[in-house]
C-alpha positions as CSV (number, residue, x, y, z in Angstrom):
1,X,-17.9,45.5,-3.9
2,X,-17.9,45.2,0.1
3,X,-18.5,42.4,1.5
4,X,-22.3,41.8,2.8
5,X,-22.3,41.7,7.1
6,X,-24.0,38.9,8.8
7,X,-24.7,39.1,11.8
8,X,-24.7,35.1,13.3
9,X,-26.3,34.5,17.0
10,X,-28.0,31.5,18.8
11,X,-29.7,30.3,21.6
12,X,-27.3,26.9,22.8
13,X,-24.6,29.4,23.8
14,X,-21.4,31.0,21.8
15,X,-19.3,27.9,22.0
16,X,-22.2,25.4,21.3
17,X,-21.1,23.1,17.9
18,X,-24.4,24.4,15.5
19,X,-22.9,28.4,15.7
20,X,-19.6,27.4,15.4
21,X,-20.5,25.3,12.2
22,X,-22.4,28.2,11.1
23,X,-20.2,30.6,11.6
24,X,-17.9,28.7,9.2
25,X,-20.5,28.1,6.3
26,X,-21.4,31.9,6.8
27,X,-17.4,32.6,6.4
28,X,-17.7,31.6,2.7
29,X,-20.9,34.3,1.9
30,X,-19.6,37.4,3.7
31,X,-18.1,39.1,6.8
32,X,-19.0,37.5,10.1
33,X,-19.6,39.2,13.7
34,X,-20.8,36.9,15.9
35,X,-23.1,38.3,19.0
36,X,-24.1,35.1,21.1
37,X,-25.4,34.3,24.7
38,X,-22.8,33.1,27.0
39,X,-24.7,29.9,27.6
40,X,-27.7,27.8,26.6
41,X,-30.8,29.9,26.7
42,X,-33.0,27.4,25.4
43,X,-36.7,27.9,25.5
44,X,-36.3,31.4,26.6
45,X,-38.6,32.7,23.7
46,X,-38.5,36.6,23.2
47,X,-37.9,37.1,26.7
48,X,-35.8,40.1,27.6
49,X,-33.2,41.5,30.3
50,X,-35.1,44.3,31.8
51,X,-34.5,43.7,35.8
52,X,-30.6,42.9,35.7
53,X,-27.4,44.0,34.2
54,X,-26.3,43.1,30.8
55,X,-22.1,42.0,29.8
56,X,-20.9,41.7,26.7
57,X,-16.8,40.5,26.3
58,X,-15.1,40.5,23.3
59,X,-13.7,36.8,22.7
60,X,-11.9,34.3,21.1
61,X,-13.4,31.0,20.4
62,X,-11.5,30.0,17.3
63,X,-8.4,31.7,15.9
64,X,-8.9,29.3,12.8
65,X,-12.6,29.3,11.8
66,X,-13.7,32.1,14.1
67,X,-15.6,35.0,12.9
68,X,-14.0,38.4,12.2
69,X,-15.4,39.7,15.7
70,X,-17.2,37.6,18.3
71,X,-19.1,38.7,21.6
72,X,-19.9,36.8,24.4
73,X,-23.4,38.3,26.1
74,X,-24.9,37.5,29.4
75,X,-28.3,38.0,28.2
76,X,-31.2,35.9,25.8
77,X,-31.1,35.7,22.3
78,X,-33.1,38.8,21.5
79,X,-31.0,40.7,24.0
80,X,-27.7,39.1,21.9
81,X,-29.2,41.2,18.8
82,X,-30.1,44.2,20.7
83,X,-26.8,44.5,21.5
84,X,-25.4,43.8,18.4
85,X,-27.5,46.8,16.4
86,X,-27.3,49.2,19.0
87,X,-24.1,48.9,21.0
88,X,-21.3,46.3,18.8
89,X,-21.5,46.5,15.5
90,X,-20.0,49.8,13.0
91,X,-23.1,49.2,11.1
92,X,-26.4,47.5,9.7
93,X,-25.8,44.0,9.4
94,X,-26.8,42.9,5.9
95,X,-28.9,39.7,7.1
96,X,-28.7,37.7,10.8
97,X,-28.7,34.1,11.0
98,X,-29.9,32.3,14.0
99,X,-28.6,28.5,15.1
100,X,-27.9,26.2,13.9
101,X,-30.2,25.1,16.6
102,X,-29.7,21.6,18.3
103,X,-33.4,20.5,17.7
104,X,-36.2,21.3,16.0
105,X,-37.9,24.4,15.6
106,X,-40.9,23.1,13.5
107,X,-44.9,23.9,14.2
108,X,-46.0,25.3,17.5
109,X,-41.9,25.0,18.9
110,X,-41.3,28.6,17.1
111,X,-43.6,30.3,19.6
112,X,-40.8,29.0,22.7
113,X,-37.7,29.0,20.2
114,X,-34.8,31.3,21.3
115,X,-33.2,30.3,18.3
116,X,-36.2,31.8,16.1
117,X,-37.0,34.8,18.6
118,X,-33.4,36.4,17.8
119,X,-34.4,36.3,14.4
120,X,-37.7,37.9,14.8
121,X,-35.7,40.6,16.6
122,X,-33.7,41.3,13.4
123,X,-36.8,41.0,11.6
124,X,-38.7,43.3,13.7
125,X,-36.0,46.2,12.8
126,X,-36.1,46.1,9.3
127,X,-32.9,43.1,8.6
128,X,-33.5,40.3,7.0
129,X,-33.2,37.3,9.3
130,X,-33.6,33.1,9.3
131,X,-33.6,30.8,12.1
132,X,-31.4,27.3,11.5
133,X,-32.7,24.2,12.8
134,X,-31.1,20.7,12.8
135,X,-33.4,17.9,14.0
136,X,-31.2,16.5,16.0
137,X,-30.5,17.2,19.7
138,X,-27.3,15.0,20.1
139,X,-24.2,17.4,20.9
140,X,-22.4,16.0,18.4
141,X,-24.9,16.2,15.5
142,X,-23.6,16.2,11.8
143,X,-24.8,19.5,11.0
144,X,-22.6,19.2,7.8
145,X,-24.9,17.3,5.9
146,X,-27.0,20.3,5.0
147,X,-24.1,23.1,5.2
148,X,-24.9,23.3,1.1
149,X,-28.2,23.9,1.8
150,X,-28.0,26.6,4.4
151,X,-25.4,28.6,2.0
152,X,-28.0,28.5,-0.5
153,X,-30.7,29.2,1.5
154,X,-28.8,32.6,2.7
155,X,-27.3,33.5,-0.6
156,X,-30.9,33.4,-2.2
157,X,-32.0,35.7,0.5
158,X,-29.3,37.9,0.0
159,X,-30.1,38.2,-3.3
160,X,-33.3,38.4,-3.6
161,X,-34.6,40.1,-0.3
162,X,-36.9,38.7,2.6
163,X,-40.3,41.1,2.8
164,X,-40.4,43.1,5.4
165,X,-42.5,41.9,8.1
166,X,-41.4,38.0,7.5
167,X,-38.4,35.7,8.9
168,X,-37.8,32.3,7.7
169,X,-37.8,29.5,10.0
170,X,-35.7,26.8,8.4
171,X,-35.9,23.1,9.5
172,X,-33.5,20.7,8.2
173,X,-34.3,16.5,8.7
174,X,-32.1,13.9,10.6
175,X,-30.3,12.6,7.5
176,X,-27.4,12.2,5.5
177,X,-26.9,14.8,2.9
178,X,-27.9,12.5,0.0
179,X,-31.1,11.2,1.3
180,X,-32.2,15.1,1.7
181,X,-34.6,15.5,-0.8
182,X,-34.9,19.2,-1.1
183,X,-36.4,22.3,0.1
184,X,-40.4,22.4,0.3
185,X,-41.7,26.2,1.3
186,X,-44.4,24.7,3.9
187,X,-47.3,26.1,6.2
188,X,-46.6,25.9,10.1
189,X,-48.0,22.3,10.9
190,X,-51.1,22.7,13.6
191,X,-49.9,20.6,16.8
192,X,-49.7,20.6,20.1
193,X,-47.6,19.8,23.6
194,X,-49.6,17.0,25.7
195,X,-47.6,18.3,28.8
196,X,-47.4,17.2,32.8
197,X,-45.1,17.7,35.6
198,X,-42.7,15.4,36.9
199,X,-43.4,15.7,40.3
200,X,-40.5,14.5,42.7
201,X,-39.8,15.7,46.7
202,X,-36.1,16.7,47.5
203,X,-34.3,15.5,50.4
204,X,-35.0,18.1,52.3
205,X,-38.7,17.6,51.7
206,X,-39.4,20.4,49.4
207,X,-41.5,19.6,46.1
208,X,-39.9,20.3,42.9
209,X,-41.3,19.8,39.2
210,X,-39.9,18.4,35.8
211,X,-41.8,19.8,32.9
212,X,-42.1,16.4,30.5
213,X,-44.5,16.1,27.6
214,X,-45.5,14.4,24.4
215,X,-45.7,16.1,21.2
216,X,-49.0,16.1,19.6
217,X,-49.5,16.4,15.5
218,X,-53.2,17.4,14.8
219,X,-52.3,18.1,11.0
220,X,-52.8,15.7,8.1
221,X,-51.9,18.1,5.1
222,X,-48.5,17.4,3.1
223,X,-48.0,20.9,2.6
224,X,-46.6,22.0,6.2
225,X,-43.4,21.6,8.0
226,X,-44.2,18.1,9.9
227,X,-44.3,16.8,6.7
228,X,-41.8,18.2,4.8
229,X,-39.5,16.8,7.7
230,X,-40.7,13.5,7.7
231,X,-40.4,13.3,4.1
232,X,-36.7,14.4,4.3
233,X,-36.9,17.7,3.2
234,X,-35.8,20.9,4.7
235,X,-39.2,23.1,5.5
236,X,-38.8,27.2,5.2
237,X,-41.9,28.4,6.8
238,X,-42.1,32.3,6.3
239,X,-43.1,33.8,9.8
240,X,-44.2,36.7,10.7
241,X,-43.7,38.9,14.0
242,X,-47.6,40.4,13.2
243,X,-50.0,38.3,15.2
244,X,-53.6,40.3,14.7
245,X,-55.8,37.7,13.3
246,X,-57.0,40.2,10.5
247,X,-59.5,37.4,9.5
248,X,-61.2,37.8,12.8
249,X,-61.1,41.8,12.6
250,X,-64.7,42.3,10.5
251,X,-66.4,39.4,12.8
252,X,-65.2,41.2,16.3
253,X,-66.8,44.7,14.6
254,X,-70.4,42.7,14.5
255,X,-70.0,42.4,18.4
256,X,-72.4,44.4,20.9
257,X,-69.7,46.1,22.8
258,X,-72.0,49.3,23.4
């Protein structure tokens, strides 16, 4: 039987530690092609390269534990897969794996995650896709600890098929691999960023702004992705790419828009 073909992206750049320690766990499952940005595109959400030109080199990163192909790409994450499907790859990748981000992706951090948005753009045509999130931003973070975990995580879904419409956005806890306590299939948490600009003047008299903030949990219940986390387990939230509020739909109808 062939091989299943994953496709492995990011948003902390091509040569950042969390793809690279992917990219070896994904090794073990099936053939890898790697389509990455060429640098950290943090934060960047689902935005697109619509105004500028797009590159994409074929590279070497690691002759040891690299993938069987690897692209370097000038654009955001969701460009990364739109060039994968439509101009690198031979054919339909079998599932595409985001991360392994440096930093969580938990609650309302999906909606500015590049990490998840690449994902949601495999989703969105028709491959199953999961996002990879370590909560740890060091550089050097152990993302070992939970390299069973992941393999499991993505052989299940090879297996057994993510519905259409839905990615995964997987969150693994700050720990060592034997104080994880499991997986826990979680709501997103409700929370908030309490956010304000560092204000500061340049020499040359020009303001300039930090953007600083304070995370804000306004969720109590034990069944979302906050407190899976803090409770040392890895959260899988199913998200989907579908934002009508269909709950709202009948209540809008009893409007007086005529």
């Amino acid at each position: 039987m062939k091989k299943p073909l994953i496709l492995v992206t990011n948003d902390d750049g091509i040569t950042a530690p969390g793809i690279r320690a992917l990219i070896r766990y994904m090794k073990e499952l099936g053939d890898v092609v790697v389509v990455a940005p060429d640098g950290p595109q943090s934060g960047q959400g689902h935005a697109i390269t619509i105004d500028n030109t797009l590159f994409a080199n074929k590279i070497v990163v690691d002759e040891k534990h690299g993938a069987l192909e690897e692209h370097s790409c000038s654009g955001t994450p969701a460009d990364c897969v739109k060039m994968a499907l439509q101009e690198l790859l031979d054919r339909k990748p079998d599932i595409c794996v985001s991360g392994i981000n440096h930093g969580s992706n938990s609650s309302i951090n999906v909606i500015y995650s590049g990490t998840m948005s690449a994902a949601i753009e495999a989703g969105i045509e028709g491959i199953p896709a999961i996002g990879f999130s370590l909560c740890d931003y060091s550089y050097h973070a152990d993302f070992d600890q939970a390299a069973e975990i992941i393999k499991k995580i993505v052989s299940e879904s090879l297996a057994n098929g993510i519905p259409k419409g839905v990615v995964l956005n997987v969150n693994i806890p700050k720990a060592q691999k034997e104080d994880i306590k499991g997986i826990k299939i979680c709501r997103q948490a409700r929370a908030n960023w309490k956010e304000k600009f560092d204000k500061r003047t340049s020499p040359g008299g020009k303001d300039y702004y930090w953007l600083t903030g304070e995370f804000e949990l306004l969720d109590k219940g034990e069944d979302t992705d906050e407190w899976a986390l803090a409770n040392n387990y890895v959260s899988v939230v199913p998200t989907q790419f579908d934002l009508t509020a269909h709950h709202v739909i009948q209540q809008l109808n009893g409007w007086q828009f005529e």
